[in-house]
ROZA-286039 format. One record per residue: residue number from 1; residue in one letter; x, y negated, z of N, C-alpha, C, O, CB in turn. Coordinates in Angstrom, 1 decimal, always signed. Each point is the difference from the previous one (the first is absolute). Glycine has a CB too. Example, Ala and Ser with C-alpha at 12.3 -4.5 7.8 and 13.67 -1.06 7.14 Angstrom:
REC   nr  rest    n_px    n_py    n_pz   ca_px   ca_py   ca_pz    c_px    c_py    c_pz    o_px    o_py    o_pz   cb_px   cb_py   cb_pz
REC    1     a   +13.2    +5.7    +7.8    -0.9    -1.2    +0.0    +0.9    -1.2    +0.0    +1.0    +0.0    +0.7    -2.9    +1.2    +0.5
REC    2     s    +1.5    -2.3    -1.9    +0.9    -1.1    +0.0    -0.8    -1.1    +0.8    +0.5    -1.1    +0.1    +0.7    +1.7    -2.3
This chain:
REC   nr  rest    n_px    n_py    n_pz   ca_px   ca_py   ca_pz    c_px    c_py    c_pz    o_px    o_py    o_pz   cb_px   cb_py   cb_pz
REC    1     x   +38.1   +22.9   +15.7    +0.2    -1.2    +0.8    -0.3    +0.4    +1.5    -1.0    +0.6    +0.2    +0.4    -2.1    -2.2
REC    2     x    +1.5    +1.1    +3.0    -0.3    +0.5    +1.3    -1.0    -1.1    +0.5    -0.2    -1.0    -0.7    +2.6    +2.3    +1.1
REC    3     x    -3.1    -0.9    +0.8    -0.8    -0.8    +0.5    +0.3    -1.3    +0.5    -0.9    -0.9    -0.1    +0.2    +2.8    +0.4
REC    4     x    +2.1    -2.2    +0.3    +1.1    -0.9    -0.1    -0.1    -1.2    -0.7    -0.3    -1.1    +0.4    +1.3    +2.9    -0.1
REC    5     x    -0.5    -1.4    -1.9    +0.0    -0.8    -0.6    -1.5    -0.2    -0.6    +0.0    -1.0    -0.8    +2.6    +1.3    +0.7
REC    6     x    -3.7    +0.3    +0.1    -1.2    -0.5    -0.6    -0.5    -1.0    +1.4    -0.9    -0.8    -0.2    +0.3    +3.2    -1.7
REC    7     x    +1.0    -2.2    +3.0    -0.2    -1.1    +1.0    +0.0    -1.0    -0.1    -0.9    -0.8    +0.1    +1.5    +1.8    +0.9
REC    8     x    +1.1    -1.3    -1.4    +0.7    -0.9    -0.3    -0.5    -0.9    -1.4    +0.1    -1.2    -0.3    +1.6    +2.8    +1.5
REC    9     x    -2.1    -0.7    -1.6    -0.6    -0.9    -1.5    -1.1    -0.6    +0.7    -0.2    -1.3    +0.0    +0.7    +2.8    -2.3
REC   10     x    -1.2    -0.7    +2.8    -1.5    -0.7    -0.1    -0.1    -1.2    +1.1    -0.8    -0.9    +0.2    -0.4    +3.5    -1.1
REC   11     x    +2.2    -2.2    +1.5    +0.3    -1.4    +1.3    +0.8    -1.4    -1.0    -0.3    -1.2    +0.3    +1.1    +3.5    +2.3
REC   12     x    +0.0    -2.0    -3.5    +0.5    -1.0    -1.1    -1.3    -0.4    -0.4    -0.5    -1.0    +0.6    +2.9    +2.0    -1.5
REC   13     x    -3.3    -0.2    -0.1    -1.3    -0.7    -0.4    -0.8    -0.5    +1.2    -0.3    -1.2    +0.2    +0.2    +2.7    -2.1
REC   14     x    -0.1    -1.0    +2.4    -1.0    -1.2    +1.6    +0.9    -1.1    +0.0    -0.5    -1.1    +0.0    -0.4    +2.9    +2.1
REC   15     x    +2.3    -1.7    -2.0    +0.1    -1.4    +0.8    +0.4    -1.1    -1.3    +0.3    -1.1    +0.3    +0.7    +2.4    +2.4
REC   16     x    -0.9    -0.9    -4.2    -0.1    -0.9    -1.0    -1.8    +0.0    -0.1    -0.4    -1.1    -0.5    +3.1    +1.5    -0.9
REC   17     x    -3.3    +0.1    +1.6    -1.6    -0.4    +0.0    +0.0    -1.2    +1.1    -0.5    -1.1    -0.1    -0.6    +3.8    -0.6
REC   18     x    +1.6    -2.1    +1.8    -0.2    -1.9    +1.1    +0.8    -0.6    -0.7    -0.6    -0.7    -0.9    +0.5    +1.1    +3.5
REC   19     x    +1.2    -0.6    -2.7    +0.4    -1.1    -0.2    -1.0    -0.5    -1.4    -0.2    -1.2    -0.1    +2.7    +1.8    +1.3
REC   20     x    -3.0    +0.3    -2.1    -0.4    -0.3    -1.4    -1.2    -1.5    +0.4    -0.2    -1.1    -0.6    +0.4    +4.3    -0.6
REC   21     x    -0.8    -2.6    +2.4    -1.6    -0.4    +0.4    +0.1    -1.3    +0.6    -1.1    -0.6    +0.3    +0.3    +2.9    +0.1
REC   22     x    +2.3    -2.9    -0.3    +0.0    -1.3    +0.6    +0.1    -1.3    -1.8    -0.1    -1.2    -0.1    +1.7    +2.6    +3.2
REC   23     x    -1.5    -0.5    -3.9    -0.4    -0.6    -1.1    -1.1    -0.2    -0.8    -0.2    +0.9    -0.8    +1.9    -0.4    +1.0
REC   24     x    -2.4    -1.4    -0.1    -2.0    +0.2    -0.4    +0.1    -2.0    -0.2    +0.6    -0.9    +0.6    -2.3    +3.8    +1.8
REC   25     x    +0.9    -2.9    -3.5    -0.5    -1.2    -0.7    -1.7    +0.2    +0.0    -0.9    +0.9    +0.0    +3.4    -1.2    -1.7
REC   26     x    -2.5    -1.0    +1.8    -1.5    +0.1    +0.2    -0.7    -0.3    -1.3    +0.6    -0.8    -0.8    -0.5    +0.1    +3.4
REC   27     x    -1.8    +1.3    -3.2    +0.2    +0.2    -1.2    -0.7    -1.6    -0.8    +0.0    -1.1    +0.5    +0.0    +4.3    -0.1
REC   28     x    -0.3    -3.0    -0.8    -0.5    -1.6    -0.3    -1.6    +0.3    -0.3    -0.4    +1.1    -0.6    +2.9    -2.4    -0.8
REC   29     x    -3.5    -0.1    +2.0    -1.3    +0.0    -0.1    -0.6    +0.7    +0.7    -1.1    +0.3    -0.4    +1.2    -0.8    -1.2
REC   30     x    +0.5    +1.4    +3.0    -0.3    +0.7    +0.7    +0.0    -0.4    +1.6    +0.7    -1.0    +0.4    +0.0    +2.3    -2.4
REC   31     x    -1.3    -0.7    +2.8    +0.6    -0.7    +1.5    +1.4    +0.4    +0.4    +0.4    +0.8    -0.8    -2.7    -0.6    +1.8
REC   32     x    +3.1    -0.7    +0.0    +1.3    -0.2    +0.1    +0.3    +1.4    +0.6    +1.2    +0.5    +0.0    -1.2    -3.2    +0.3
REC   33     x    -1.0    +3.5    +0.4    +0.2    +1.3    +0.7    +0.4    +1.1    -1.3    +0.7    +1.0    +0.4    -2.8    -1.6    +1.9
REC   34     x    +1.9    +0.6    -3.3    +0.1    +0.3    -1.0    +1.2    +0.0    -0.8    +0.4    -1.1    -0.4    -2.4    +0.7    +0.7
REC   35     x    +2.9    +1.6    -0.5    +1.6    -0.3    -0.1    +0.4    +1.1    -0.9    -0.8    +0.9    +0.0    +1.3    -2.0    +2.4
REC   36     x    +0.3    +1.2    -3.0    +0.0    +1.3    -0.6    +1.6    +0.3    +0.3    +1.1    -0.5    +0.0    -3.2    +0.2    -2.0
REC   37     x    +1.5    +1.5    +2.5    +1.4    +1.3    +0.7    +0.4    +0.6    -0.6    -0.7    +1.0    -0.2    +0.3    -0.7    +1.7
REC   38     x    +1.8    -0.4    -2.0    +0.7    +1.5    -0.8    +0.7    +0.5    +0.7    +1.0    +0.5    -0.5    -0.9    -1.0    -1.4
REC   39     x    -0.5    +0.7    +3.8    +0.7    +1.3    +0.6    -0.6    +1.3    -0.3    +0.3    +0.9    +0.7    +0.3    -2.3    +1.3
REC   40     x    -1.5    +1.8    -3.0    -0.7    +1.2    -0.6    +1.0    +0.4    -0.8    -0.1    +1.2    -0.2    -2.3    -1.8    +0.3
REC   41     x    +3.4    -0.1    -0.8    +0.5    +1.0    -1.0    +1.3    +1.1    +0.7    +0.1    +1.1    -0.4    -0.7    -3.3    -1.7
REC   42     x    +1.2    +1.7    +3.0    +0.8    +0.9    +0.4    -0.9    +1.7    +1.0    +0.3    +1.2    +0.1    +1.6    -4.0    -0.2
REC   43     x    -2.6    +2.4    +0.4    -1.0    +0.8    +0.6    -0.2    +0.9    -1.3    +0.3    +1.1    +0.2    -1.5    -2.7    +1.6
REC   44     x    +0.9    +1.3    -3.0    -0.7    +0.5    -1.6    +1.6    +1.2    +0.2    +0.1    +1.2    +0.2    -1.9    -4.2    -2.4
REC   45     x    +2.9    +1.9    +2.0    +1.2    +1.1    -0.2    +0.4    +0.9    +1.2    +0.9    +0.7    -0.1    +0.0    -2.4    -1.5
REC   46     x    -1.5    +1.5    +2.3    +0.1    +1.6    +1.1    -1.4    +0.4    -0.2    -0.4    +0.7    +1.0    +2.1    -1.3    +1.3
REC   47     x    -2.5    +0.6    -3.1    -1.6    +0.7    -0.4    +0.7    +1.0    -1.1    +0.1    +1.1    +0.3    -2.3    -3.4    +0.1
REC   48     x    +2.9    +1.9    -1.8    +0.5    +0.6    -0.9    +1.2    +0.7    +0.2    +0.4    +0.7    -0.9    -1.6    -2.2    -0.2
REC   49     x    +2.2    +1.4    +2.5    +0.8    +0.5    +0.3    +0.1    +1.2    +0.9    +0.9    +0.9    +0.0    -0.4    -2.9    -0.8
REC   50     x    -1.8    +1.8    +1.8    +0.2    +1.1    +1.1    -1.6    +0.3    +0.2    -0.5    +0.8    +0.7    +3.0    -1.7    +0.7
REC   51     x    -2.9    +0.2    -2.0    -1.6    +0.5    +0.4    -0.9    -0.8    +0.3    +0.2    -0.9    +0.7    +0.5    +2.3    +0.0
REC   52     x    -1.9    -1.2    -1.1    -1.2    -1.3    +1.0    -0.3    +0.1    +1.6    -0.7    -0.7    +0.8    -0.9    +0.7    -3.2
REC   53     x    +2.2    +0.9    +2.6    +0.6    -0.2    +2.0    +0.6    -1.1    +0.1    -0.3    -1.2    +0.4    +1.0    +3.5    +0.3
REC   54     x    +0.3    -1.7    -1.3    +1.1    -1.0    +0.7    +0.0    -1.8    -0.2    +0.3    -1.0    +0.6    +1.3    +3.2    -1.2
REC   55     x    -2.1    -1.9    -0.3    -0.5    -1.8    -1.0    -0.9    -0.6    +0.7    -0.2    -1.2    -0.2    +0.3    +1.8    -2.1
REC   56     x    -1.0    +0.5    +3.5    -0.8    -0.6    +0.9    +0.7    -0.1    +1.6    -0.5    -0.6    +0.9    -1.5    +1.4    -2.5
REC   57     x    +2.9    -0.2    +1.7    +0.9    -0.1    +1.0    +0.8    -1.7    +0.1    +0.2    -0.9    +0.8    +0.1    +3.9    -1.2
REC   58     x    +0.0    -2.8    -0.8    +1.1    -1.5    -0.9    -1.3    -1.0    +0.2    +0.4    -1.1    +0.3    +1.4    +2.3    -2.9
REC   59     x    -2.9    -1.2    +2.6    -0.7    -1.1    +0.1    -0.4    -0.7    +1.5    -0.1    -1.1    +0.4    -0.7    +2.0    -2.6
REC   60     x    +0.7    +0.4    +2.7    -0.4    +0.4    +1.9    +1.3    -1.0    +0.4    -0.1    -1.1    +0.5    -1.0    +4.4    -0.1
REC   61     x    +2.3    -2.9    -0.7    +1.0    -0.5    +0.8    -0.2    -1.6    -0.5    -0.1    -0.8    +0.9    +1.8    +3.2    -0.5
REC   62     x    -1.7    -2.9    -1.5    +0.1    -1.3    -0.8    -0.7    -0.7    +0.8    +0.4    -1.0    +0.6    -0.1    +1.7    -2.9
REC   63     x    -1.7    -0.1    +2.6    -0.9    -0.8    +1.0    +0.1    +0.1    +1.3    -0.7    -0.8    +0.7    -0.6    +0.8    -2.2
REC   64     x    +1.9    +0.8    +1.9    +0.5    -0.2    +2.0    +0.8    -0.8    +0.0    -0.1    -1.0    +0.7    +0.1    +3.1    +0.2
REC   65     x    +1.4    -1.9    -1.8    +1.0    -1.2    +0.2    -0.8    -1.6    +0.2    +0.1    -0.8    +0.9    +1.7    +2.4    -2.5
REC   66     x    -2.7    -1.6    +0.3    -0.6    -1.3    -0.4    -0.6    -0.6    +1.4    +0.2    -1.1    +0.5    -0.9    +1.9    -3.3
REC   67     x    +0.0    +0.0    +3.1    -0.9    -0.1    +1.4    +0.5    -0.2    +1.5    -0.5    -0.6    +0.9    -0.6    +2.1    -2.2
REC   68     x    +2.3    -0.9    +1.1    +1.4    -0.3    +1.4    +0.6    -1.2    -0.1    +0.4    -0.8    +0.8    +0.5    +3.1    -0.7
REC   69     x    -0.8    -2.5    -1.9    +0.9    -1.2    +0.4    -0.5    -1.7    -0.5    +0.4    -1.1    +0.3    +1.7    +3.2    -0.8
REC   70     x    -3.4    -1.8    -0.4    -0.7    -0.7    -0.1    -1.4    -0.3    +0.2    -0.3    -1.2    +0.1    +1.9    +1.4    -1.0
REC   71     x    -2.3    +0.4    +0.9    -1.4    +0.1    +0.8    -0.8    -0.8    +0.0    -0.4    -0.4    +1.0    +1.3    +1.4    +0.3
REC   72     x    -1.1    -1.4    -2.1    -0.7    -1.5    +0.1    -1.8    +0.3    -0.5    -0.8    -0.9    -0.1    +3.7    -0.9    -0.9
REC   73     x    -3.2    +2.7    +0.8    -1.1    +0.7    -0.5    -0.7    +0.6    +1.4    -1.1    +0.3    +0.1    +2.3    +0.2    -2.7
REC   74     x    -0.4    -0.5    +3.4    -0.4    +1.1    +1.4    -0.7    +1.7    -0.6    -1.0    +0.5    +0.5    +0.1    -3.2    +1.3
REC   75     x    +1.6    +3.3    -2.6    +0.2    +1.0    -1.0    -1.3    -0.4    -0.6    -0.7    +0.7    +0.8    +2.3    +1.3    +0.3
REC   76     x    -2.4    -2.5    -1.8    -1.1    +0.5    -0.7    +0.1    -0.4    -1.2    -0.9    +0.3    -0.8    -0.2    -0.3    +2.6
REC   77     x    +2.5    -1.0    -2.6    +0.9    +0.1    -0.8    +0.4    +1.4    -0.5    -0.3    +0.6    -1.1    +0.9    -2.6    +2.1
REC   78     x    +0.1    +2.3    -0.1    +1.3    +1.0    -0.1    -1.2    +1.2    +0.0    +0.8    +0.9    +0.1    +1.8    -2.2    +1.3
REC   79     x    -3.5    +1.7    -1.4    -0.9    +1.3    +0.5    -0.5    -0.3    -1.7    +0.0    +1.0    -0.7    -0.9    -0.8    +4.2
REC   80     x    +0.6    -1.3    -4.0    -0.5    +0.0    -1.1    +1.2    -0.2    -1.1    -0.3    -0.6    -1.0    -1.9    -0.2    +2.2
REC   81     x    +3.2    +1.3    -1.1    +0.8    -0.4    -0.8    +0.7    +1.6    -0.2    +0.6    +0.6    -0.9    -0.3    -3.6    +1.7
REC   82     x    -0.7    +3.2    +0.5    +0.6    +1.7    +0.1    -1.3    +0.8    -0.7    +0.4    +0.7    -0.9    +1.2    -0.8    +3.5
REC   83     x    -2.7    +0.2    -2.4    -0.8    +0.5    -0.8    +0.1    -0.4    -1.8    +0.2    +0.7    -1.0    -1.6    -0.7    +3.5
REC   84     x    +1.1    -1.0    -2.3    +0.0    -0.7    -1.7    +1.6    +0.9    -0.5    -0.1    +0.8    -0.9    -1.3    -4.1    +1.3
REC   85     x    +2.6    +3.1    +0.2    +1.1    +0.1    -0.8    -0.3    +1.9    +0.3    +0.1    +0.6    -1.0    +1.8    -3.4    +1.4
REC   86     x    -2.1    +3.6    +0.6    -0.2    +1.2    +0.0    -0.6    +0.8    -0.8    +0.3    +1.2    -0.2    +0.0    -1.7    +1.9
REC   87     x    -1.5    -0.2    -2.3    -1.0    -0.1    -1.3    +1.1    +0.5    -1.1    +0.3    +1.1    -0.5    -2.2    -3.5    +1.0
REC   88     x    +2.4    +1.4    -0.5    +0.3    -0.1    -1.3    +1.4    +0.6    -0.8    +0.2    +0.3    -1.2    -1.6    -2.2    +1.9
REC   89     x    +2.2    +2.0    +0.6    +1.0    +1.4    +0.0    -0.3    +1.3    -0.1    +0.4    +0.8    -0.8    +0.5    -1.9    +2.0
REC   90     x    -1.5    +1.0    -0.5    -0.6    +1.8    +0.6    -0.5    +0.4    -1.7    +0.6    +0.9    -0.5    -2.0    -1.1    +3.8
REC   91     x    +0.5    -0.5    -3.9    -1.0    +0.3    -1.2    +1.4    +0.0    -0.5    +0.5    +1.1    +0.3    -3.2    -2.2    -0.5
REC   92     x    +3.6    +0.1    -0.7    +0.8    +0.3    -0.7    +0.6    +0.9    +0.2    +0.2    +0.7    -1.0    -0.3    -2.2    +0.6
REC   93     x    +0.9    +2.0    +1.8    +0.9    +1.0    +0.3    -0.9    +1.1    -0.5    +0.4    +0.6    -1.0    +1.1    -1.6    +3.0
REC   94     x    -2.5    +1.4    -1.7    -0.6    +1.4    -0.3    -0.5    +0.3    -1.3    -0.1    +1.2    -0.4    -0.5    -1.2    +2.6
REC   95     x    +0.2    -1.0    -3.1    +0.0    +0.2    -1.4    +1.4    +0.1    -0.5    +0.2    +0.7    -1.1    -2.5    -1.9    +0.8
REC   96     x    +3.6    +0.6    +0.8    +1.0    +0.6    -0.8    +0.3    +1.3    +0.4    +0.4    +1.0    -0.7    +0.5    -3.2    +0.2
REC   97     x    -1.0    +2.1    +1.7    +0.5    +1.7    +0.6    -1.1    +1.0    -0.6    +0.5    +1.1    -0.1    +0.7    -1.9    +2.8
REC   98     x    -2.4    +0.8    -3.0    -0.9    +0.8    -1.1    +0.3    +0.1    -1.6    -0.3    +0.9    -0.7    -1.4    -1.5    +2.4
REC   99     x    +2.3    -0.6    -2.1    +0.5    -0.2    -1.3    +1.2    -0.2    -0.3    +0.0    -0.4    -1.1    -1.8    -0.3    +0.9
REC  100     x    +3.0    +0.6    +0.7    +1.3    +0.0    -0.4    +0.4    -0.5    -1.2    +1.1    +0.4    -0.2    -1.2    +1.2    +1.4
REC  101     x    -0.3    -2.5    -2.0    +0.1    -0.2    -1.3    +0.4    -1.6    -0.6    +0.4    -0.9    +0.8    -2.2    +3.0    -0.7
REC  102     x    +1.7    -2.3    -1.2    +0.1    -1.2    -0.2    -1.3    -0.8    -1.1    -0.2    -1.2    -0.1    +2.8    +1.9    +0.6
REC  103     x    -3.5    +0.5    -1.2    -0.7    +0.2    -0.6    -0.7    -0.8    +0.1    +0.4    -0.3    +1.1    -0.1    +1.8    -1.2
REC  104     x    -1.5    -2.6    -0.3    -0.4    -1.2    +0.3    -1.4    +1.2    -0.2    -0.1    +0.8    -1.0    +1.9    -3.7    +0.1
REC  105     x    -2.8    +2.8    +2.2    -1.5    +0.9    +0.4    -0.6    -1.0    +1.2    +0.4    -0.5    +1.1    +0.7    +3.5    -1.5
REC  106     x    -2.3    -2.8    -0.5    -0.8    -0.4    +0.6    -0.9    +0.6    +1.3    +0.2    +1.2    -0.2    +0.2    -2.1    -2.0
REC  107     x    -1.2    +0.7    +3.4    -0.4    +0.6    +1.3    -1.3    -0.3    -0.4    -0.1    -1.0    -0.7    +2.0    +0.7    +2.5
REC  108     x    -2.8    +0.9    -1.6    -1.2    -0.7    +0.1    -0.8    +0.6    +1.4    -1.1    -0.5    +0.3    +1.0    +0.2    -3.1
């Protein structure tokens, strides 16, 4: 795959992760700041596709856009959303890229 088209992908995953992130319900019995985000899963599929870089690249951009065009956090949203979601890519990307498998294993 040339560098080109792995660009190209991972710029497709960033910009369905923004758009993903304008979709959030808020959860019940909880405060209203409290929402749950599934712009993490497209990020997950450039973690298992190109690496836990890039899956943190895919999250970096998800939250600049978020921050340029909505901002309403004055980034301390978006700084915590990039850590929390960078968490949680990065770990999965690098246990599959150490394990390649489908094998159901446990980490301790």
């Amino acid at each position: 795959m040339s560098k080109t088209q792995k660009l190209t992908k991972i710029s497709i995953l960033a910009a369905i992760a923004y758009l993903v992130m304008f979709i959030e319900f808020p959860l019940p019995f909880f405060p209203d700041f409290l929402k749950i985000d599934l712009s993490d899963v497209p990020a997950l599929f450039a973690a298992f596709a190109f690496g836990p870089v890039f899956a943190v690249v895919v999250e970096a951009v998800k939250n600049l856009l978020h921050l340029i065009t909505k901002g309403s956090t004055s980034g301390i949203g978006e700084l915590a959303n990039f850590i929390v979601g960078s968490s949680l890519v990065y770990t999965a990307g690098a246990l599959y890229k150490r394990d390649k498998t489908k094998k159901e294993q446990f980490y301790l």
